[in-house]
N, C-alpha and C positions, 0 to 999 in steps of 0.2 A: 423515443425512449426504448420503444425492443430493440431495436438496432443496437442501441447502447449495451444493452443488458447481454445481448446476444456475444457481443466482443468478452462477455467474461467469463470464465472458464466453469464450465457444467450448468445444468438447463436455466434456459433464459429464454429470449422472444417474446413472444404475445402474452403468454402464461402470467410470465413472470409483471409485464407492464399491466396486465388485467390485474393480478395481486395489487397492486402496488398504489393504481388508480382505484381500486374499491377501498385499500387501506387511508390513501386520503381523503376521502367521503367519510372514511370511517371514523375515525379522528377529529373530524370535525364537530358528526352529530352527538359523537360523547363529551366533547369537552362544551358544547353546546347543549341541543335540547332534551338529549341524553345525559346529562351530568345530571348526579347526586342531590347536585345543591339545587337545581333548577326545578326535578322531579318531587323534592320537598314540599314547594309551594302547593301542591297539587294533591296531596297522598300523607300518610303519616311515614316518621323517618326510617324505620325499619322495612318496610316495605318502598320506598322510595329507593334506598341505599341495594334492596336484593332486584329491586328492577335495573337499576343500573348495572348490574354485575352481567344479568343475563345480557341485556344490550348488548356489553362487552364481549360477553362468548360468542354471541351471534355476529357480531361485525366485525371483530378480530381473529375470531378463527373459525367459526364454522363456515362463513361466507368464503374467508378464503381459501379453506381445504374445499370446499365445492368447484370454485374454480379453475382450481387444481386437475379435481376429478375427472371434471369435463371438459376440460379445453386441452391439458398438456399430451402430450405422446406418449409419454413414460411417468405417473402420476406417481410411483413411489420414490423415484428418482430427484423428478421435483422434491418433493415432501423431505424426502433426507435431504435436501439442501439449503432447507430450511433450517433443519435441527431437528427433525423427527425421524430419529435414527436412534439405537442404543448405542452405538460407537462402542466407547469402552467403557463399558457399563460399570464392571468392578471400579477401577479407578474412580469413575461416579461416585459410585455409593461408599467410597472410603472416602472421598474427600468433601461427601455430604456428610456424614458422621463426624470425622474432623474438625468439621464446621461448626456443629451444634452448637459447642461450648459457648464458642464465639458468639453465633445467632443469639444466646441464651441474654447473652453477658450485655450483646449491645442491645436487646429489647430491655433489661433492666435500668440500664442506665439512661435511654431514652425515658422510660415508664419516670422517670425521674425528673424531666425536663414539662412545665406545666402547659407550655405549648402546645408540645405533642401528647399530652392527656388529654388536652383540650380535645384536638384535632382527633384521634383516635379512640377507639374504633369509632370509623363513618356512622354508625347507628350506635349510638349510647342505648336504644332498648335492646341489644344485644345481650349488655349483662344482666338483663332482668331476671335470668333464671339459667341453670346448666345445660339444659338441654336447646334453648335459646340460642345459647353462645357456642355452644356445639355447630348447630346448624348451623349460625351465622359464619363458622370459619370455614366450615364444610365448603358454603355457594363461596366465600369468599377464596378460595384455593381453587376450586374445580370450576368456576365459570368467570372468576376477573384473576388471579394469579398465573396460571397454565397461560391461559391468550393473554396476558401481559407480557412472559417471558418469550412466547412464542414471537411474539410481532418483535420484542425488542434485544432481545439476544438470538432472535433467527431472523425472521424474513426482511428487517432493516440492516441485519449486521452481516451473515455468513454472506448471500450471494453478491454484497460491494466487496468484501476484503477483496478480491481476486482482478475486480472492476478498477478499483478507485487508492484499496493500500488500506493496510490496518486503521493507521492514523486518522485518514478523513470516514473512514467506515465506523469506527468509534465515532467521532463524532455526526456524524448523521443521528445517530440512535440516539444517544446524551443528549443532541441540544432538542430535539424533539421530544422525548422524555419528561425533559426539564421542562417544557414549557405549556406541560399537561402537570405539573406540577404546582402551576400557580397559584398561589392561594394558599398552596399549604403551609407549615411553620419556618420562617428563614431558617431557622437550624438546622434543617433538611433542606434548602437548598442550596442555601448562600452558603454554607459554613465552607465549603469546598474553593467557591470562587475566593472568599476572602484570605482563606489560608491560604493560598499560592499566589495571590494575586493575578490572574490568568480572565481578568473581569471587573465591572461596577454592578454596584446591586442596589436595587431603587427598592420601593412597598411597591410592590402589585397596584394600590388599591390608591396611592399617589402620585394623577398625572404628572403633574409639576415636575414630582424627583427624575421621573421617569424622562421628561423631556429635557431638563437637567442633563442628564446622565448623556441622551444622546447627543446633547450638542457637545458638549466636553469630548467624548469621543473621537466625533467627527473633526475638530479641530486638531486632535492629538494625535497624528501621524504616527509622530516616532511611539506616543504611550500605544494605540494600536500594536504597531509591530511588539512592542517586549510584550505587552499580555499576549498576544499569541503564540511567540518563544515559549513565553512561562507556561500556560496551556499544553503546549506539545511537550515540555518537558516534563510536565507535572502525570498527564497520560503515560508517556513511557516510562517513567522512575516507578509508576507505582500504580500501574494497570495492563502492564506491556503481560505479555504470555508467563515470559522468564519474571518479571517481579514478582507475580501471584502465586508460582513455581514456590519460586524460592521462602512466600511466606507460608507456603501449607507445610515446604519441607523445613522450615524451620520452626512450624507449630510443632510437628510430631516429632522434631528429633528433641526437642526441650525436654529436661527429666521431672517426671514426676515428684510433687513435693509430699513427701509425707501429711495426714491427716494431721492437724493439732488436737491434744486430746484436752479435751477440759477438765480444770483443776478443781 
């Protein structure tokens, strides 16, 4: 695997195979005896749900910037090629403002859906009070959101593009992602595989459908090959660099609609 790593362009080797083999340990123990739902049994849910966050900081990022620290040659060199870099920071924070609206718009209309009320927030005694649900956004941002996006938009994604190609480097992160997702509301997962068709989607929590599913599969040559087509082109129409481009530059060139005033 560092040999592997090493063939792609900027730091790789040992470093990078040591990242990589603690992140799959890592991984394991959270969606395992590290999960939310497992530490429940054990604890009450507010405090079960901010154990699991820390887990998450400590085995998705602080273990791996340790690693970093002490094994690479050049530790910030590493670390920016992860994504812990400001890059072009301005561009950042405009097209994180840009965003809001949107963030705003899809958390309401989620807040809408009974599923994911159900499912969110991991601790229902979060709303017990303002200062509560403060805190609880706080650890949830600064010790499971940062090393989420860390592990899943840097150290699975930037150091394969160069390796492997955009396309299978997307998907590394996606189907791994997704499958630390289980359990949660098919609206959030399946909604994607159904609309393009690029997949079958079974209950989690139904073997039967589930083995269902694979054997249909497996006989399905030719249906394999189009969901994979569909897949790769559902990525590039509408996650490719230039797609995402082209939807911020045409959020901010849309004209402002006048206020409606009330009658």
């Amino acid at each position: 695997m560092a040999g592997w790593l090493e063939r792609a362009a900027g730091p790789g080797g040992l470093t990078m195979a040591l990242v990589y083999l603690e992140l799959t340990f890592a991984l394991l123990l959270l969606a395992t005896v590290f999960h939310f739902r497992v530490l429940k049994k054990t604890r009450g849910e507010l405090k079960a749900v901010r154990l699991y966050f820390l887990a998450f900081f400590c085995l998705a990022l602080a273990l791996p910037v340790l690693i970093v620290v002490f094994t690479a040659g050049r530790p910030a060199e590493t670390l920016a090629s992860f994504g812990w870099t400001f890059g072009r920071s301005g561009l950042g924070v405009a097209l994180t403002l840009a965003g809001l609206p949107v963030t705003v718009l899809a958390g309401f209309l989620g807040s809408r859906d009974p599923a994911l009320r159900k499912m969110y927030p991991l601790a229902k005694d979060a709303c017990a009070g303002i200062r509560t649900f403060a805190s609880y956004e706080l650890s949830y941002f600064a010790l499971y959101y940062l090393p989420w996006e860390s592990v899943f938009r840097g150290v699975l994604f930037l150091p394969l593009v160069p390796a492997i190609g955009l396309i299978p480097a997307l998907a590394v992160q996606t189907i791994i992602s997704t499958l630390l997702h289980i359990g949660h509301p098919d609206s959030e997962v399946f909604s994607l595989i159904r609309q393009t068709g690029c997949g079958v989607c079974a209950p989690p929590d139904d073997p039967r459908m589930i083995a269902s599913a694979i054997r249909a599969l497996k006989s399905d040559a030719s249906g394999r090959e189009r969901m994979a087509q569909d897949g790769r082109s559902c990525v590039e129409a509408r996650f490719s660099r230039r797609a995402v481009l082209d939807d911020f530059d045409r959020l901010l060139s849309e004209p402002r609609r006048p206020a409606l005033r009330p009658r």
